[in-house]
C-alpha positions, 0 to 999 in steps of 0.5 A, a space after each residue: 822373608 827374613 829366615 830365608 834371606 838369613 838362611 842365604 847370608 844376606 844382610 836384607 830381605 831383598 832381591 829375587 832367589 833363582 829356583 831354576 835355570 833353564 838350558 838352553 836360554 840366556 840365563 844359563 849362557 851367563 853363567 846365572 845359578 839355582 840359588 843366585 839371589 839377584 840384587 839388581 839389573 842395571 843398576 836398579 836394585 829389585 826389591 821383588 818378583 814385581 820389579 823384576 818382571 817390570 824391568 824384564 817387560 821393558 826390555 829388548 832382544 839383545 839390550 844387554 843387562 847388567 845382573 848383581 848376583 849374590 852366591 856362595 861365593 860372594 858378589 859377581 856381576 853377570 851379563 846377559 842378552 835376552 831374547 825373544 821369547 819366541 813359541 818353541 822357547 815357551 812351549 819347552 819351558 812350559 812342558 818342563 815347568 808344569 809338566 804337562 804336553 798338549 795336543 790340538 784335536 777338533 778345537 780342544 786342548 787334549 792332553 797328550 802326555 804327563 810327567 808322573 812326578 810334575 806338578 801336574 800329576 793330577 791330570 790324565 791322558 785325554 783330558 782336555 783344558 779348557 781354561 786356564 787362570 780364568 780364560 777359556 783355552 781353545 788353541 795352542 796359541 791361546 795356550 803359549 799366551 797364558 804361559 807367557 803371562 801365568 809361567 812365574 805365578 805361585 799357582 794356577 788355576 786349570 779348568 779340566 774336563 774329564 768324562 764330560 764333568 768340567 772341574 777346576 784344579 790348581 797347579 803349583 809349578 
């Protein structure tokens, strides 16, 4: 919005503001910061998240991307060469972000542990997950599917079960 963008020392409302970079990914190997605004990739500058996850789908491992980022600093170009979004990358980010790990016992999602201070704070040990942003969960599989597409919404809507009562709780990663 105009304080933010303001508040960040831009002349527009424009762009994507990073939160986070995860280590370990192309991202952080480029060299991109929390508080980069990223202008535009390849030259098309992004108005929103939308069109920066429409130029990121269209690409491929290893095509290497242009990145305009505006910091403190003033203006810097970035390259960075993405990758393949392969299970052990998801899962990693998935725990980190929504603060949670899964373990698959009998068909179910059981979860394993959680991190008191995450998002999911709500949820207990041996709860299990049943469904996820509308979809019902029964594998590991399923599961890195929906963080795929789910892992840059603003919340999430989760089906827990817990002593046999199925209830609905959102995560705000």
């Amino acid at each position: 919005d105009q304080r933010m963008a303001q508040a960040l020392g831009l002349r527009e409302v424009r762009g994507l503001l990073v939160a986070e970079v995860y280590a370990r990914t192309p991202a952080a190997a480029a060299g991109l910061e929390p508080g980069d605004v990223i202008e535009s990739i390849n030259g098309v500058v992004l108005d929103d998240r939308g069109d920066y996850l429409n130029l990121l789908r269209n690409q491929l491992p290893g095509e290497q991307l242009r990145l305009v980022v505006q910091r403190a600093g003033g203006r810097q170009e970035l390259r960075l060469a993405p990758v393949e979004f392969d299970d052990s990358t998801a899962r990693r980010i998935m725990e980190s972000r929504w603060g949670f790990t899964l373990q698959s016992s009998g068909g179910r999602l059981v979860v394993a542990s959680v991190q008191p201070s995450g998002p999911a704070n709500f949820l207990r040990r041996g709860d299990v997950l049943a469904g996820i942003g509308g979809k019902a969960l029964r594998s590991q599989e399923e599961l890195l599917q929906a963080f795929r597409q789910l892992r840059l919404a603003s919340q999430i809507l989760l089906q827990v079960e817990r002593g046999g009562r199925l209830y609905y709780a959102r995560l705000l990663p």
